[in-house]
C-alpha positions as CSV (number, residue, x, y, z in Angstrom):
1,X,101.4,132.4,9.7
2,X,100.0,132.3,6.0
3,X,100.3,136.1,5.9
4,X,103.4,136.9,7.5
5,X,105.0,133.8,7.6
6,X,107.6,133.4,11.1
7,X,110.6,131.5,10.6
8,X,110.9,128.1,11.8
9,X,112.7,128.8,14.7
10,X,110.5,131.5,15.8
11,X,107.8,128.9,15.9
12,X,109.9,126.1,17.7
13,X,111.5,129.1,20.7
14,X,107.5,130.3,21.0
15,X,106.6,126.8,21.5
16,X,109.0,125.9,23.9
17,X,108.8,129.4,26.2
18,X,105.4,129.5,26.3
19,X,105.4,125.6,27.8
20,X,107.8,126.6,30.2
21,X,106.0,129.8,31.0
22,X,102.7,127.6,31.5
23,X,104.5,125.3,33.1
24,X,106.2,127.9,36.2
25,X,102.9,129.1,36.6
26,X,101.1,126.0,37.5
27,X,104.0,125.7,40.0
28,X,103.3,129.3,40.9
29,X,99.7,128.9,42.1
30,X,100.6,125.4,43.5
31,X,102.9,127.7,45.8
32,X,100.2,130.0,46.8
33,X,97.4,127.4,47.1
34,X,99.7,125.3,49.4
35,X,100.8,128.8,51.0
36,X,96.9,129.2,51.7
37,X,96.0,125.9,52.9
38,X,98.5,125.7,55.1
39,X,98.0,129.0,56.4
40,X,94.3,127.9,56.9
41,X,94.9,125.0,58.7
42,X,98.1,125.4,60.6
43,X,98.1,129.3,61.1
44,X,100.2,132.2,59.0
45,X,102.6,132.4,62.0
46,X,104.4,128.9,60.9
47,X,106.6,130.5,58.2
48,X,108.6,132.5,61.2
49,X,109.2,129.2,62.5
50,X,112.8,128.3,62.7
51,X,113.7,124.9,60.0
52,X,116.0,122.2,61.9
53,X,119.0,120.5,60.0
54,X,121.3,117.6,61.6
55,X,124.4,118.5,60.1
56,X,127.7,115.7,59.7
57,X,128.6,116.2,63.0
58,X,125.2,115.4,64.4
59,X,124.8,119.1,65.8
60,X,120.9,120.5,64.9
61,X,121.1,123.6,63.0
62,X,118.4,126.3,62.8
63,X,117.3,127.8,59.9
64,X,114.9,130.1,58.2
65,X,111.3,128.3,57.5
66,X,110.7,130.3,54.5
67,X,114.1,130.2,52.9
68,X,113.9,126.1,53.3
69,X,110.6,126.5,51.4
70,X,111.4,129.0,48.7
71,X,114.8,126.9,48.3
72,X,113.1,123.6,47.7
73,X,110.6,125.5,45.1
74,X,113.4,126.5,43.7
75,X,114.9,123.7,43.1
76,X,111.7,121.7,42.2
77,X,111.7,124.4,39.1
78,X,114.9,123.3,38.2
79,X,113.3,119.5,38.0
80,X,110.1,120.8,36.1
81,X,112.1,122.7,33.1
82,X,114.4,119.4,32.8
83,X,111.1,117.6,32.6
84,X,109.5,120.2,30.1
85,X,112.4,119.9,28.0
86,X,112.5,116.7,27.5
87,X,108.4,116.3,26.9
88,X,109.2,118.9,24.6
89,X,111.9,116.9,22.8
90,X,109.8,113.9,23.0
91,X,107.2,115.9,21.1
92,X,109.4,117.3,18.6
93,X,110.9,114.1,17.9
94,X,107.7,111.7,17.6
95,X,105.2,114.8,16.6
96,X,102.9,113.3,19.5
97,X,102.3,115.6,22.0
98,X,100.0,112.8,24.0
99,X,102.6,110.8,24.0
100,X,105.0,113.3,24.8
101,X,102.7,114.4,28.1
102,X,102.2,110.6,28.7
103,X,105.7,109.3,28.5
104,X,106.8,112.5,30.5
105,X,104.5,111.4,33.4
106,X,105.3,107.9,33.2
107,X,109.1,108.7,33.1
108,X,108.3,111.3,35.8
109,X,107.0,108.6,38.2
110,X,109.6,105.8,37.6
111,X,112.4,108.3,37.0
112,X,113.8,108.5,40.5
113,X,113.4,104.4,40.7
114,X,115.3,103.6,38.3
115,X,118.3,106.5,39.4
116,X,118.3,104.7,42.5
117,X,118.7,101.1,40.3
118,X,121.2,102.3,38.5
119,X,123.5,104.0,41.1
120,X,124.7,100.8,42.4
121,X,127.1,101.4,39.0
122,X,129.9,103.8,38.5
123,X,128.3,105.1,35.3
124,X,124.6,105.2,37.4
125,X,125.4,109.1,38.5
126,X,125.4,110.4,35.1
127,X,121.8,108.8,34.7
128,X,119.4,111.7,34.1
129,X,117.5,111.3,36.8
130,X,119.8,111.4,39.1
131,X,120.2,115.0,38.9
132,X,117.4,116.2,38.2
133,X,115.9,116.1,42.0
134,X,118.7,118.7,43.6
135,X,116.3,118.8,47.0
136,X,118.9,116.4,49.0
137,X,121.6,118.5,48.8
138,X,119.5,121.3,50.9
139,X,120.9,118.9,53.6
140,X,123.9,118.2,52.2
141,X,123.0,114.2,51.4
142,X,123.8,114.4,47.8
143,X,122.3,110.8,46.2
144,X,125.9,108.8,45.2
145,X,129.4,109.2,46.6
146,X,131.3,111.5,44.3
147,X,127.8,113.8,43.0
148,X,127.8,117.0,44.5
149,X,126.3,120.0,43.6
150,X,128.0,121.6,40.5
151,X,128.3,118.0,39.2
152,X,124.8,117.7,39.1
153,X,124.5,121.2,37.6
154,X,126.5,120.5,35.0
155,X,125.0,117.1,33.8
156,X,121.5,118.7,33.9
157,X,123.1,121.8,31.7
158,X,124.6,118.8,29.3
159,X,121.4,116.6,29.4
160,X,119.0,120.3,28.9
161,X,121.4,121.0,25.8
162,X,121.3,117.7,24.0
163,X,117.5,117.5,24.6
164,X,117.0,121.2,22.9
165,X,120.0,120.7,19.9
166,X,118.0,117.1,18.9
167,X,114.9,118.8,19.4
168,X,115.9,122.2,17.1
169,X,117.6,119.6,14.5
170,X,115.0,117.5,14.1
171,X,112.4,120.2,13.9
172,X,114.7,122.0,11.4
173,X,114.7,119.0,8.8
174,X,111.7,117.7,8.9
175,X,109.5,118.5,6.0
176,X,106.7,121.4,7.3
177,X,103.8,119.6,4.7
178,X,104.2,116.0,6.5
């Protein structure tokens, strides 16, 4: 950096992409190793298997095994770069990254809790974590009456903007020497 000095927000993107490239990766191999274990100790065949859904109606619905389980990693990625970004934020703001990792976890675990809490309010579906977990509506049991989901899209896209524009801001004016 001394020699060919990179501009601050080369530094701050690198950062970021290279935490959420670590990050899908981990939830790569988690994939496989589960794929493997699975395979191990229920047999390969179980993927071809169909996947059952009780729709509204109360008829069971078949579906595809391995689309159920791609979807809900899918989905579970959507949840683990909200959760990146705002470790990441947490960083940026308090320059801590322990307790960026620790408040992430602890925030991680109580998250869903406290969503729950605060949907008994109006205002409790705009609550982060109330979007963040998009697995229900794979069965079409969204969390709250009136969440569905493009509205849970769209408050994760507004919540994953705020949480990079405070983190670019305060990176940008904050002294590089302190």
């Amino acid at each position: 950096l001394l020699i060919r000095p990179a501009s601050r927000s080369k530094i701050l993107l690198s950062k970021y992409l290279t935490t959420l490239l670590f990050a899908a990766t981990l939830l790569v191999i988690l994939f496989i190793a589960a794929l493997i274990v699975n395979g191990f100790m229920y047999g390969f065949g179980r993927l071809s298997l169909p996947h059952l859904v009780v729709n509204d109606t109360g008829q069971v619905q078949e579906k595809s095994m391995l689309f159920y389980v791609l979807a809900t990693y899918g989905l579970k990625l959507i949840e683990l770069v909200m959760i990146v970004t705002l470790a990441f934020m947490i960083s940026t703001v308090f320059r801590s990254a322990s307790m960026a990792i620790g408040l992430s976890i602890f925030i991680l675990a109580v998250g869903q809790g406290i969503a729950i809490l605060f949907l008994r309010y109006t205002w409790g579906k705009y609550f982060l974590f109330a979007n963040t977990d998009l697995t229900p509506y794979l069965a079409g049991q969204p969390l709250a009456e009136g969440m569905t989901l493009g509205f849970s899209i769209t408050m994760l896209v507004v919540y994953f903007l705020l949480f990079n524009v405070l983190s670019w801001e305060i990176f940008r004016r904050r002294d590089v020497a302190a």
